[in-house]
C-alpha positions as CSV (number, residue, x, y, z in Angstrom):
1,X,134.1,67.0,95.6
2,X,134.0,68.6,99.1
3,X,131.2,68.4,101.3
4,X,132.1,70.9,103.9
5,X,130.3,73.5,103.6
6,X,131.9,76.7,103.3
7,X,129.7,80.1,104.7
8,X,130.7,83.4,102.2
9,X,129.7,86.8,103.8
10,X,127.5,88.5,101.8
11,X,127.4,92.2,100.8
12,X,124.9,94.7,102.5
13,X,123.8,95.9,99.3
14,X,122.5,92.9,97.9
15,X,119.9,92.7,100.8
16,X,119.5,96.7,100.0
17,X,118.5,96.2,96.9
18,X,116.3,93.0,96.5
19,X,114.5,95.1,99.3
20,X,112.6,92.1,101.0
21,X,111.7,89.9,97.1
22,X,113.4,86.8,97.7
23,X,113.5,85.2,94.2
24,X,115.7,89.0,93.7
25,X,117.9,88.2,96.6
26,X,118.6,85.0,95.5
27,X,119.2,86.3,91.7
28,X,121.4,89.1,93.5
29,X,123.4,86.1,95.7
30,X,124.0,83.5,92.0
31,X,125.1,87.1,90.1
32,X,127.4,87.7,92.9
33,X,128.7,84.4,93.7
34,X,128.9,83.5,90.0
35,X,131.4,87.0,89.1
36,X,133.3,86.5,93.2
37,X,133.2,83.0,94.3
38,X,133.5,81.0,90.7
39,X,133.6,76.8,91.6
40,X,130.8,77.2,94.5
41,X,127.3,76.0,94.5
42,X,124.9,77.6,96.6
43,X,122.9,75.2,99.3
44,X,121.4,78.0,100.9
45,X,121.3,81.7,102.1
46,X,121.5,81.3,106.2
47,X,121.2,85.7,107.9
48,X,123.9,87.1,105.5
49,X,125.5,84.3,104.4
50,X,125.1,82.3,101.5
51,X,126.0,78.5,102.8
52,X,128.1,76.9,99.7
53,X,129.8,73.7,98.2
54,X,132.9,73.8,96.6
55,X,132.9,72.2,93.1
56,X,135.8,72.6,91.9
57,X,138.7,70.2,93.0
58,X,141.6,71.6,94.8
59,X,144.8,70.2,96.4
């Protein structure tokens, strides 16, 4: 596993919509990662990033 972490710009529109309810923006940000970014694990959402670990293995 990698431990760098890797920092994945966010869309506008998921802040848009979760409008300020952080248990939304954070079910907006797995939704999102989960259908985009498939093999990372979110650590935390940092401004409009969500800070991520890779768990898939790669060469």
């Amino acid at each position: 596993m990698n431990s760098v972490p890797h920092r994945v710009l966010l869309p506008q529109w998921i802040f848009e919509k979760a409008a300020g309810d952080e248990k939304e923006l954070y079910r907006l940000v797995r939704r999102y990662m989960w259908q985009s970014y498939q093999g990372y694990k979110i650590i935390r959402i940092e401004g409009s990033f969500a800070i991520c670990e890779r768990t898939d293995r790669f060469l």
